[in-house]
C-alpha positions in Angstrom: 148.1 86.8 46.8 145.1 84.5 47.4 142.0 86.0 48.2 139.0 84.3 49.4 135.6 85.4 48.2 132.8 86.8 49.9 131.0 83.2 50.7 134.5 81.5 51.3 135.4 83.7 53.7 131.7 83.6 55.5 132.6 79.6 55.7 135.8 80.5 57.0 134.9 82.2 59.9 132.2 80.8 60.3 134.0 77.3 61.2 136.2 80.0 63.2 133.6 81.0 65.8 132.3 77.6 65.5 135.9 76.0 67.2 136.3 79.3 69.5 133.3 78.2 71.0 133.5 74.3 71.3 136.9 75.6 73.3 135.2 78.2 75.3 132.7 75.7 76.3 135.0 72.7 76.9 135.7 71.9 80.4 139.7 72.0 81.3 141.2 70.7 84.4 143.5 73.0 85.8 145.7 73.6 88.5 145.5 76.8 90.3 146.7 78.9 93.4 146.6 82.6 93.9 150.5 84.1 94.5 151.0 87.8 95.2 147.2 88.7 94.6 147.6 87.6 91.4 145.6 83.7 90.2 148.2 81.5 89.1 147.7 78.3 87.3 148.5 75.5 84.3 146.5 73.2 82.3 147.1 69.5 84.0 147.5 67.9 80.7 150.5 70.8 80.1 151.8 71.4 83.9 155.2 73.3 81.7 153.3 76.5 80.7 151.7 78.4 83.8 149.7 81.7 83.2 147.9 84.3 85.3 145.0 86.1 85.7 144.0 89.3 88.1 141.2 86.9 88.6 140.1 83.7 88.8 137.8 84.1 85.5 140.7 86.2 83.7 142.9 82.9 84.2 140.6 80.9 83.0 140.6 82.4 79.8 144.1 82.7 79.8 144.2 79.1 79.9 141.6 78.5 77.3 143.7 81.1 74.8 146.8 78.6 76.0 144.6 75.5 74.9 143.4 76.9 71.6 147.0 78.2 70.8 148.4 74.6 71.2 145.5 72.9 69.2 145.3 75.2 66.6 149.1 75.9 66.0 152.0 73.2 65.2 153.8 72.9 68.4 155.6 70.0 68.1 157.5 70.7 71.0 154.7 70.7 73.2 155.0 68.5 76.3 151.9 66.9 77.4 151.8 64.9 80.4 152.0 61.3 79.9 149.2 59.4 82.3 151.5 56.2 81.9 154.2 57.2 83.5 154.6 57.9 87.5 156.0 61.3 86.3 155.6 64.3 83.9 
């Protein structure tokens, strides 16, 4: 089993925290609406996955957590809107 060593795994997360917060920061345009007391809403570039929040700040970082799981992760079957088209 690999194991990193003590100044690996400093650079590790390191570069971690470093890409959590570029993410945190980064603006996102996002669609939103509140349904049932609860804040509902989806990424525009990714109007297929919709998430919630008791609030309007809890769904924003429901939707950051959504960004950083699709840039970070190999989801090839990701749909992202196409700004060519007339349509999704």
């Amino acid at each position: 089993m690999f194991q990193h060593s003590n100044s690996e795994k400093s650079i590790v997360d390191e570069l971690q925290d470093k890409c959590d917060t570029i993410i945190m920061n980064q603006e996102l345009d996002y669609i939103y609406w509140k349904d049932d007391g609860w804040f509902v809403g989806f990424l525009e570039d990714y109007p297929d996955y919709v998430t919630q929040g008791e609030t309007r700040e809890e769904l924003e970082d429901m939707l950051r957590s959504l960004y950083s799981d699709i840039n970070t992760f190999d989801f090839s079957f990701v749909r992202q809107r196409n700004y060519g088209a007339n349509y999704y």
